[in-house]
C-alpha positions in Angstrom: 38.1 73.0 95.8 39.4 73.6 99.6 43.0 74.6 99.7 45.3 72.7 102.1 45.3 74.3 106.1 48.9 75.4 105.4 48.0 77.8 102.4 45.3 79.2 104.3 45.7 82.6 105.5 46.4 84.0 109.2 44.6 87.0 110.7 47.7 89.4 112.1 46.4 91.8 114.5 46.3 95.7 113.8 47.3 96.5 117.2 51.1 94.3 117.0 51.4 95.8 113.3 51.2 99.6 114.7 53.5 98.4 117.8 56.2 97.3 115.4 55.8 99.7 113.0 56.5 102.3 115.8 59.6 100.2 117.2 60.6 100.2 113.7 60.4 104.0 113.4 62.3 104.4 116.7 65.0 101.8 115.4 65.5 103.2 112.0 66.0 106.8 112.9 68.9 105.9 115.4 70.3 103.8 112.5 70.2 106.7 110.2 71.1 109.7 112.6 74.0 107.2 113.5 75.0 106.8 109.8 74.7 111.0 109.3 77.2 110.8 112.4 79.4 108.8 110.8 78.7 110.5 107.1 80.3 113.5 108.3 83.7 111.8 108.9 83.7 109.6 106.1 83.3 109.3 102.6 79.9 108.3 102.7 76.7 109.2 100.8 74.5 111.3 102.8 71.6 110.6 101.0 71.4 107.4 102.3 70.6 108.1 105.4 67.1 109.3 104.3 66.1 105.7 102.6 67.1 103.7 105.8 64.1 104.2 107.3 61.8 103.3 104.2 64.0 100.4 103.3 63.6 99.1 106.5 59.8 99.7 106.9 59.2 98.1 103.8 60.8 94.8 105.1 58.7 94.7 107.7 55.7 94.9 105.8 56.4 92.8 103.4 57.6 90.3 106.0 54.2 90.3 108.0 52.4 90.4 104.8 54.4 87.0 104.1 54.1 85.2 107.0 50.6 84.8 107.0 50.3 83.0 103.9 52.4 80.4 102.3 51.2 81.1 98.8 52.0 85.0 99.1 56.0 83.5 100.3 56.3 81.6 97.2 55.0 84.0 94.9 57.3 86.5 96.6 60.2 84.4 95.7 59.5 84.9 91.9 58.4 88.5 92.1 61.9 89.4 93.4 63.8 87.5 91.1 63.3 90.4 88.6 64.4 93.0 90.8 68.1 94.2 90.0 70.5 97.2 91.8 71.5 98.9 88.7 73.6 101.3 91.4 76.6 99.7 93.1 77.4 100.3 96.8 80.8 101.8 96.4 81.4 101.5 100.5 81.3 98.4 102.1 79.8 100.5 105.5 77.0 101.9 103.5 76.5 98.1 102.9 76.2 97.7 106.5 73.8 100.0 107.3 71.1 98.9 104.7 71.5 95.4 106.6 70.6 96.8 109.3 67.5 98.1 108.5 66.4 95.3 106.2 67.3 92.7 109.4 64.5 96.0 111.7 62.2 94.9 109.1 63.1 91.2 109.5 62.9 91.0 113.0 59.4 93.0 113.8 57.4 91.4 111.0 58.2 88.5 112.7 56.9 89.8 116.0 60.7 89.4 117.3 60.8 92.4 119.1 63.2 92.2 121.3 65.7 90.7 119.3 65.4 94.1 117.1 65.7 96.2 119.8 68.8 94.1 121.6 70.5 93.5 118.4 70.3 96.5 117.1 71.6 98.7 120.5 74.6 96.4 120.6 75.7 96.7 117.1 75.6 100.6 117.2 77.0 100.3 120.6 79.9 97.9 119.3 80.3 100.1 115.8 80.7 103.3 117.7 83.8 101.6 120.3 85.1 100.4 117.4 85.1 103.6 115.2 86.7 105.6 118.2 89.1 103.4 118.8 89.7 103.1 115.1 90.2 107.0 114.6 92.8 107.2 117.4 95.1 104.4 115.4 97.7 106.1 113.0 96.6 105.3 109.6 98.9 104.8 107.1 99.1 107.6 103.9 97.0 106.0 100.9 98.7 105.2 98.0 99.4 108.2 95.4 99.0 107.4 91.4 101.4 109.9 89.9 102.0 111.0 86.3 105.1 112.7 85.5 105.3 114.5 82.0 108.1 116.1 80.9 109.6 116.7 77.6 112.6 115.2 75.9 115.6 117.7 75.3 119.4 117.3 74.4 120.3 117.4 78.2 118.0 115.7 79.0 120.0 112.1 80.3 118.8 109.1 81.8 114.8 110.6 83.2 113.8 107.3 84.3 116.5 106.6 86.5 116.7 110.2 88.0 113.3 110.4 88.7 112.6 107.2 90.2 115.5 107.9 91.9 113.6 111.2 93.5 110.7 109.1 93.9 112.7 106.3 96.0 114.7 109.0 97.8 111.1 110.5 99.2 108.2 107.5 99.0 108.2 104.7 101.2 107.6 102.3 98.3 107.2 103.2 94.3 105.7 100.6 92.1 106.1 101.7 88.0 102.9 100.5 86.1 103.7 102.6 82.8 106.7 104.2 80.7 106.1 106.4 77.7 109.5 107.1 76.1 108.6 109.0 72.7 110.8 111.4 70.5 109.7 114.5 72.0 108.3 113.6 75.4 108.9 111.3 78.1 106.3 110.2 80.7 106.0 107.9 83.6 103.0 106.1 85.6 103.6 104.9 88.9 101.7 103.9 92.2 103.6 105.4 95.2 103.7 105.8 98.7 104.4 108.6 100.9 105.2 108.9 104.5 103.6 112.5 104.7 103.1 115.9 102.9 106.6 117.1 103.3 108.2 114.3 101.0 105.6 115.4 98.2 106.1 118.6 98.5 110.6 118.1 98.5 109.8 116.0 95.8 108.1 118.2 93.8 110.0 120.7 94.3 112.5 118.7 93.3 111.2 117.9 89.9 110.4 121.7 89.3 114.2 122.4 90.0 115.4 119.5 87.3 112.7 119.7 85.1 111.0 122.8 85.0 108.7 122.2 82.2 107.6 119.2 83.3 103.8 118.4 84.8 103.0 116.1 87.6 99.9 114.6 88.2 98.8 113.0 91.9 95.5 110.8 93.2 94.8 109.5 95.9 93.4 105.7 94.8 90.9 106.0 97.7 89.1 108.3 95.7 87.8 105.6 92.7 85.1 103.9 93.4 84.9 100.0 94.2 83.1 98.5 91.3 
């Protein structure tokens, strides 16, 4: 039984699969020597970089593979709706960068050559004005998720009043999430910011003069990971 034209398959040539492979190569390592570029200023996973390159070689593969058979497309469709990322990209710019290379791969194996090459120089082009020009901004401080322990004695007053009262005298804004007010030990939770490290270090200082048996705990909310 003759299989329909359509689901026959197409010869590629050898010659345009080395030529885009070695575009691809050429593409992939600027993408990753500009993501180690921008790894080093950011909180970004450095090994990364290092799979760029295959990610994006494997596209391309896959994709000329593809396109010469209709059959091979549809059966890709159900091979790859087992595949799952049990690893979540915690950076939305790491994110961008395996785009990039998977749109390499996209491009050459469908012999769109110069659309890689064009695309890809203006994005990186585009990223790196934008990065600079992003840098030279003032950034606001992160918010600050700060535990304050201290224990309960006979002196011991109103705490939650005097020290959100410290807290609003130094932090641009102070937001309580949690109050523990036992027999023996008081504690407080509370997202807040501050302007610079001068007002965290007056206000600890601060606490240490009040309450000097008390311990303070502060992190920067930048540092969790976006799940």
């Amino acid at each position: 039984m003759n299989l329909p034209t359509s689901f026959n398959s197409i010869n590629f040539s050898l010659v345009d699969l080395t030529i885009n492979f070695a575009i691809g190569v050429a593409l992939l390592a600027l993408i990753s020597l500009h993501y180690s570029y921008s790894a080093k200023k950011r909180m970004l996973r450095k090994d990364i970089a290092l799979t760029l390159p295959i990610i994006g070689l494997t596209t391309l593969l896959v994709i000329t593979v593809v396109k010469s058979s209709l059959a091979l497309s549809l059966g890709l469709v159900g091979a790859l709706s087992i595949v799952r990322f049990r690893t979540p990209i915690k950076e939305p710019e790491e994110l961008a960068y395996i785009f990039m290379a998977i749109s390499v791969g996209l491009c050459l194996g469908a012999d769109q050559r110069e659309a890689a090459i064009a695309g890809i120089l203006i994005i990186l082009a585009a990223f790196s004005v934008y990065s600079h020009i992003s840098s030279k901004e003032k950034k606001e401080p992160s918010n600050l998720i700060l535990t304050f322990h201290t224990p309960i004695g006979k002196d011991s007053g109103n705490l939650l009043s005097e020290i959100t009262g410290y807290l609003t005298a130094r932090a641009k804004e102070v937001n309580v999430r949690r109050i523990d007010d036992q027999s023996d030990q008081f504690s407080l939770t509370c997202v807040a910011n501050f302007e610079g490290l001068e007002d965290i270090e007056a206000f600890l200082a601060e606490c240490r003069s009040k309450f000097p048996d008390s311990k303070i705990t502060l992190i920067d909310d930048f540092s969790f990971p976006n799940e």
